[in-house]
N, C-alpha and C positions, 0 to 999 in steps of 0.2 A: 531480547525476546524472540523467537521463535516463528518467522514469519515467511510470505513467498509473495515477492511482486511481479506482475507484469503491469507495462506502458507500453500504450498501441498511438504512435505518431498521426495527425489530421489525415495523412495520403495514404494511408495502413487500413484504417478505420472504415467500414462499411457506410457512414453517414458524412464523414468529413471532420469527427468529431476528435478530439481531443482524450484520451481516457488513462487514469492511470486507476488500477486496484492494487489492493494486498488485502492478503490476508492477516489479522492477529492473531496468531495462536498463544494458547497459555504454556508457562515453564511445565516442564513433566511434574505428572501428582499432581495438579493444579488446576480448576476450572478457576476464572477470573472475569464474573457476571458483567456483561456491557448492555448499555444504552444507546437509543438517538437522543440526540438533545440540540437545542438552540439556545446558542448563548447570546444574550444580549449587550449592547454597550453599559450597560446599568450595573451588570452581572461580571465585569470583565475587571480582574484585580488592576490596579494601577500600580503596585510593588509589592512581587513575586516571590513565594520563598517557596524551592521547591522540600517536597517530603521526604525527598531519597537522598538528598547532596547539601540540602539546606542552604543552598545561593540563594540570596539576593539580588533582584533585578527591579529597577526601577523604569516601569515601563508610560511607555504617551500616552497622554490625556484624551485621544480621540481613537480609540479602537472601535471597528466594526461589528456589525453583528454578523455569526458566524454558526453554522452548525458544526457539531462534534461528533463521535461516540466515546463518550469516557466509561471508568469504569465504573459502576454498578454502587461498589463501597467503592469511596475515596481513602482507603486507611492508608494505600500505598501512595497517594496525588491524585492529581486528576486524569493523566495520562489520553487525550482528547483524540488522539488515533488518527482521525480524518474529519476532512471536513472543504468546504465551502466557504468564502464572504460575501458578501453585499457586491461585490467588483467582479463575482463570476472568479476566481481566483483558487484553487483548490491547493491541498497539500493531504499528504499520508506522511504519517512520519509514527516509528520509523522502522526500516528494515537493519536487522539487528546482524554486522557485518563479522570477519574473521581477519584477522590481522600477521603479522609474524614478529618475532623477537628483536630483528635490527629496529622496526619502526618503532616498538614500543617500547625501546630503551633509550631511541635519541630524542622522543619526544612522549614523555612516559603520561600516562591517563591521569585526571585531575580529580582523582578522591577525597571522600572524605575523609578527615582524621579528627575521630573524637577526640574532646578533649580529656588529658592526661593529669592526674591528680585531684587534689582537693580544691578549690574556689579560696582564695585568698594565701594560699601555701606559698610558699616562696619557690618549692619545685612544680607549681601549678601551670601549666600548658594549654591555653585557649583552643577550642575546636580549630579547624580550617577547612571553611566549606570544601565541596565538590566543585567538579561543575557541573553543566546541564547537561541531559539525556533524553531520554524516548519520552518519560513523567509529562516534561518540562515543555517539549517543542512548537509544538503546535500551538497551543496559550499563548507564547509569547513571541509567535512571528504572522501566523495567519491572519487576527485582525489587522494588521496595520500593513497587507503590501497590496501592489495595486497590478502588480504583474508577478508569475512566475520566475524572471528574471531577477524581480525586488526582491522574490521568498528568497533564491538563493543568495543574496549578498549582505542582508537581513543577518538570514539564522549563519556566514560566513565570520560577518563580525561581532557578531555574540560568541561562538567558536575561539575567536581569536580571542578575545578581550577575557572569557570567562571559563575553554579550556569543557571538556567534554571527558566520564568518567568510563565512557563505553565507545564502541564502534558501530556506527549506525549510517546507514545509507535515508533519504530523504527524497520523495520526487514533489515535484510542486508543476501546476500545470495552469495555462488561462486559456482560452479556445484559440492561440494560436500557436502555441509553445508549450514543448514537457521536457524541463530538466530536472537533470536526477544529482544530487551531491551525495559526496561518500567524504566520513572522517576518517584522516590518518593520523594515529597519533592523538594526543592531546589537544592539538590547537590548531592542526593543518586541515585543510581540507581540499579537494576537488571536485567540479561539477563540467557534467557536458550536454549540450544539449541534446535530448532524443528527436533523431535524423526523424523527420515526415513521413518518411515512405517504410518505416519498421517498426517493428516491435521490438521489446526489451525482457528478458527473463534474468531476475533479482531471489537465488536462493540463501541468503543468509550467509554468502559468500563475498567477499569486494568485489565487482564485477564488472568496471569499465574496463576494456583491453586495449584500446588505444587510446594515446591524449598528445594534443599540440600545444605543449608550452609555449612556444611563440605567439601564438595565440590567445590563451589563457593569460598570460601576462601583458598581453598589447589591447587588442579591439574586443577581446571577448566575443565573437561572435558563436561559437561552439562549444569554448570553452573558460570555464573561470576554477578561481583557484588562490588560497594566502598568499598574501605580498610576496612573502620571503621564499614562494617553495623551493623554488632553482638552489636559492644558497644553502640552505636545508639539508637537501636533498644530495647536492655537492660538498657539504662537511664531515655528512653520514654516509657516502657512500652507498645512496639509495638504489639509486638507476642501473638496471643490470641490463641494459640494451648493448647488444654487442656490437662490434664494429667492424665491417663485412669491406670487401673490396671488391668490387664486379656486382654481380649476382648473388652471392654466396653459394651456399651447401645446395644441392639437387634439392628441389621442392619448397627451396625455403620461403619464397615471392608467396607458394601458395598461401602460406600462412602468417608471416609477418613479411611487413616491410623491411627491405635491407636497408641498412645506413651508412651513411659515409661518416665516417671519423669526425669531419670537422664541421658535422652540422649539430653543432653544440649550442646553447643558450649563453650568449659572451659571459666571459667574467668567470665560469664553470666548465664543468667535464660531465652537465646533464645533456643530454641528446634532444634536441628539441621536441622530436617524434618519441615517443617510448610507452611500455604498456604498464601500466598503474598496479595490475595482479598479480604481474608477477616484483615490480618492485615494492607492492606497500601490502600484499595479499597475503593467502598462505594456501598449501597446497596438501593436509595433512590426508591420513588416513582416516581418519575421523568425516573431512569435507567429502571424499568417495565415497563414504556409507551416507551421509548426513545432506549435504550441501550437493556437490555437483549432477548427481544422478536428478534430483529434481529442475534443474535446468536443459538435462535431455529430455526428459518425459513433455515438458513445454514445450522444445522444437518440436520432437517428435509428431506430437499433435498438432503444432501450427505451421508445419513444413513437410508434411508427410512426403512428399516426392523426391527430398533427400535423401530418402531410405534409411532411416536411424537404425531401424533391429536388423538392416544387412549383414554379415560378417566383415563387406569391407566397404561399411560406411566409416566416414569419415571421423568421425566421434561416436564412442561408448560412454556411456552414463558416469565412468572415472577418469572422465578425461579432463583435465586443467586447463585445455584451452577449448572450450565451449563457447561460439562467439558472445556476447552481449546484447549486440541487437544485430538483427537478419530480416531482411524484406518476408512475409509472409507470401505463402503460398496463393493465399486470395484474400480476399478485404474483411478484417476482424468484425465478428458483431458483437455485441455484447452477451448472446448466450454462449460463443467462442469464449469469452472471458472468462464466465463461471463455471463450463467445464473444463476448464485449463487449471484452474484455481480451483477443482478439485478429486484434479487426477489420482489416481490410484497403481499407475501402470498397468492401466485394463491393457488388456492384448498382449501383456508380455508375460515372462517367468515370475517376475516378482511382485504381481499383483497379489495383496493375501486374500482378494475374496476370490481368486481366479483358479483354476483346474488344469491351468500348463505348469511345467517346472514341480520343483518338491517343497516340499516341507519347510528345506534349509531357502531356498530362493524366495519363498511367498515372505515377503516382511523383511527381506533384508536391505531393503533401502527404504528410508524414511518417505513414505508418501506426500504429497501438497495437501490431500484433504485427507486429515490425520485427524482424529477423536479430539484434539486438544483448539481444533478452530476455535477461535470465541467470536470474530465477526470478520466478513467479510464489506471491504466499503470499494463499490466501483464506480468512478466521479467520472462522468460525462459530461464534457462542456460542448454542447452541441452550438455550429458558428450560424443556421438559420433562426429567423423568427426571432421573435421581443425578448429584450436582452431579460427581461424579467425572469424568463422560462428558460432561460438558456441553461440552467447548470440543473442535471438530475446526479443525486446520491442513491443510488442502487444498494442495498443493504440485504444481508443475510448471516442470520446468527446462528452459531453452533457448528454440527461437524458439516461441511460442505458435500460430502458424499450423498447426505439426507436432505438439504437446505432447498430450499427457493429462494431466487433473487428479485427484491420488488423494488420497484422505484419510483422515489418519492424527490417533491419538487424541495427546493435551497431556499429559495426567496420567499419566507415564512417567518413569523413569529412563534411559530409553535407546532409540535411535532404530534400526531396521533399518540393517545396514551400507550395501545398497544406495544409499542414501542420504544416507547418512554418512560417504562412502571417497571423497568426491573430490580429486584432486589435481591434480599438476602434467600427470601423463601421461597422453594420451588411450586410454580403455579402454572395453571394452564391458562390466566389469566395476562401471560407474558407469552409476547411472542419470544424472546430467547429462549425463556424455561423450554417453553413447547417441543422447542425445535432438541434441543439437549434430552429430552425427553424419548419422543420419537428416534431420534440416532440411537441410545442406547438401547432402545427396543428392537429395530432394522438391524442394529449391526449382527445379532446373533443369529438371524433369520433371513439373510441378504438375499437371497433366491426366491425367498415368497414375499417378501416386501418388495422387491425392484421394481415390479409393474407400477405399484402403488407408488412408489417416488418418482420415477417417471411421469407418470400421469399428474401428478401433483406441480410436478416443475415447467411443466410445460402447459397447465392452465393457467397459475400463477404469472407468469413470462407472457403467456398471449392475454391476458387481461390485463395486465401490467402495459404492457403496449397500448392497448386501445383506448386505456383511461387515462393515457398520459397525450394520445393524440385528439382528445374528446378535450381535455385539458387547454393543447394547444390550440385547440379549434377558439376555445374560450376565449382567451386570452388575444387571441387575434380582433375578435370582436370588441373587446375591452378597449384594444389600443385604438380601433378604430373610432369608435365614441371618444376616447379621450382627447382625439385629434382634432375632433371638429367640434369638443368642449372648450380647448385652447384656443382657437381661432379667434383671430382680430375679433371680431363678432361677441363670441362668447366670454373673451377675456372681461368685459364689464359685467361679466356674471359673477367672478369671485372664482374660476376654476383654478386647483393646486396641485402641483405636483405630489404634493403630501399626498392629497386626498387618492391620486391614481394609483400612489404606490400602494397606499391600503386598501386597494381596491384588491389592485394585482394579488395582492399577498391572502385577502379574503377568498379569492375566486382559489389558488394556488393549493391554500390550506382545507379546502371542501374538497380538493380533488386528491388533496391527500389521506382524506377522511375516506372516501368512496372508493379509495382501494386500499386502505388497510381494514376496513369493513369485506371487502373483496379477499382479503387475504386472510381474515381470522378465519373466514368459512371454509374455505379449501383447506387453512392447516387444521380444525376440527374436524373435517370430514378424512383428510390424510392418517391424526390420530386415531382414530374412528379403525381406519382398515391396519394398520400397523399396529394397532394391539389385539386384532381381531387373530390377526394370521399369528403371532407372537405367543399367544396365549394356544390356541391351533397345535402350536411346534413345542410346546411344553414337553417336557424330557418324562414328565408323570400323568401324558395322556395316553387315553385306553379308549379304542373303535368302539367296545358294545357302550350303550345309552340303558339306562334303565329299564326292566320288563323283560 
């Protein structure tokens, strides 16, 4: 599917915080209605069959509860996108990656194949499942890890054991660690951790550029990865790192590491050092229109002082070695987030709502915030204050050029209906509809709505703010009563840890009630001016008025 991530490391992050977003977009032709939801341990299958590949997985008896956004109708799975658990533990899955012909012939994807014939025939041929995918991921790895590190070795050996029928990248995050895994192949994988002091831009392309096997296969501290990759890798022919003597070619330091011949992974001819995109990647004409151009528009905006629209900057929008992650120019905030994740290439040629460039440039690269959003989810595991509050899920549905981003607390039983009622029928009684609504109204009218979006995202974002620190102010005082409930003292009262969590989770859920009451009113007052002006710019409006 069709998606764009960024991950901003704790030292990156404006508050210390941990963050990883993407976007879902839907397949072209296609809206694909989402949800918030909270799943509960009651609510959480015990043996899993997905809808798309029809595996079975027989999953633990003690999963967490967990918030999601699945999709809207389940006819396709449940497909649960992102989310939160009980442990502050976050995951998005997944970003839908590109591959090349060596990898996926030596380790070919693990589809279904219906079954062939009649039922009892003698030429009769039983189905053979899939294996798991985007559907699938998040169900059955998020309740059950308790760190970022467990999400990747989790959904690793699920991978391994049950084989994967796409390419998908995966970030998993806890407030002090964000790794990102990317599948190669049917059953391999790798993961690395994302460096503290960077950010990470994830366009639907493979996108780690470098990795230490040595590492990955030793102490794991940066990197992990299949048992087997090295011999894998080494049978196939995978690793195309070249082998230099000295320095190599003029400039070449600037942009990779040289290697020496014999710094091999024993046993093989893989290079301990080597870059993952260009041996498990691909590099097509397709990814310069589609994929890499949206990985410059993100530095562009979160590195402006490298000069990206220069003539001799460093990297152009088709360039195949775009780093993966880069120190930010200054410390991410979270409204950095969501106009990253819904860039348009304002300021350049090929912006289509933009007045530089022609005809042929406006639209010729696939934008981030493209008509087909279906939701944006941005998981901040903030490391101050009671672990209770610690995890916000920032959410916004529909095209992101129009959206506002609200944020709503994880440690909950239960989500505002507005955001939890979406269905088949389009209503302004849903905040998705609304938002889908409103975009297609603004997009034809983008010069007389702009003020209007503007104005709307930036009350939403500052009330969002204040009732989430109104929130936290609560909560501080909660813990503080709870503290001197527990006390030697109070303990022959009967006080219970139960009793505080439902507290928390009581106090958490009013204050997620009070800003999405905050938020219906701005996106009705937002509809309000965006069919005002829309209806205004009618192609069959006439200045005189009656008389």
């Amino acid at each position: 599917m069709p998606c764009t991530t960024l991950l901003v490391g704790k030292k990156a992050s404006y508050d210390g915080s941990t963050i990883i977003a993407r976007n879902e977009d839907s397949p072209g032709g296609v809206f694909t209605p989402k949800k918030l939801a909270v799943v509960q341990p009651a609510d959480q299958p015990r043996h899993y069959r997905s809808v798309q590949s029809h595996v079975e997985i027989d999953l633990p008896e003690n999963p967490m509860r967990y918030t999601a956004v699945p999709d809207a109708i389940p006819k396709d799975g449940i497909w649960a996108a992102a989310g939160v658990n009980e442990k502050n533990v976050a995951m998005s899955a997944t970003e839908t990656l590109t591959s090349n012909e060596r990898v996926l012939g030596a380790d070919p994807l693990v589809a279904l194949v219906p079954a062939q014939g009649e039922e009892g025939a003698d030429d009769y041929l039983p189905e053979t499942p899939g294996g798991i995918g985007e559907e699938d991921m998040v169900t059955i790895v998020l309740p059950y890890i308790s760190s970022a590190r467990e999400g990747v070795l989790l959904l690793g050996s699920y991978l391994e054991r049950f084989g994967t029928y796409e390419m998908n990248g995966i970030a998993f995050s806890d407030a002090d660690e964000i790794w990102w895994l990317e599948t190669v192949g049917g059953h391999h994988w790798i993961a690395a951790r994302v460096p503290d002091d960077c950010y990470v831009t994830m366009p639907n392309q493979l996108g780690i550029d470098a990795f230490d096997l040595k590492d990955a296969l030793g102490n794991g501290k940066d990197f992990l990865c299949s048992a087997d990759l090295a011999e894998w890798m080494d049978a196939n022919h995978l690793d195309l790192t070249l082998d230099y003597e000295g320095d190599g070619p003029v400039g070449f330091a600037e942009r990779e590491r040289a290697v020496d011949s014999e710094d091999l992974i024993p046993g093989t001819r893989v290079h301990r050092l080597f870059n993952p995109r260009e041996a498990f990647g691909s590099h097509s004409d397709a990814d310069h229109v589609y994929n890499t151009p949206r990985a410059w528009d993100l530095h562009r905006f979160l590195n402006p002082r490298l000069g990206w629209n220069r003539p001799d900057a460093n990297w152009g929008p088709e360039d195949d070695d775009i780093p993966w992650a880069l120190p930010p120019a200054r410390k991410v905030t979270i409204e950095d987030v969501k106009y990253a994740l819904s860039l348009h290439y304002q300021g350049t040629p090929y912006d289509p709502y933009g007045a530089a460039g022609t005809p042929a440039t406006r639209g010729s690269y696939r934008p981030i915030g493209i008509n087909r959003n279906g939701q944006l989810a941005v998981i901040q595991l903030r490391p101050y204050g009671p672990e209770e509050c610690r995890a916000l899920q920032w959410m916004a549905f529909g095209s992101n050029a129009f959206n506002a981003l609200v944020p709503l607390f994880t440690n909950v039983n239960r989500v505002p209906e507005y955001l939890s009622n979406t269905g088949a029928q389009v209503t302004t009684e849903s905040f998705y509809w609304t938002n889908r609504i409103v975009a297609a109204l603004a997009d034809a009218h983008f010069n007389a709505c702009a003020a209007h979006i503007e104005r709307y995202q930036e009350a939403v974002g500052s009330r969002g703010h204040a009732l989430v620190a109104k929130a936290d102010a609560a909560m501080a005082g909660l813990e503080k009563d709870d503290a001197g409930a527990n006390s030697p003292a109070a303990a022959a009262g009967g006080a219970s840890t139960a009793s505080a969590a439902s507290g928390a989770a009581e106090v958490l859920e009013s204050a997620n009630d009070e800003i999405c009451v905050m938020l219906r009113e701005k996106t009705d007052e937002l509809l309000d001016n965006v069919l005002l002006a829309a209806s205004l710019g009618m192609k069959n409006a006439f200045a005189r008025s009656d008389g």
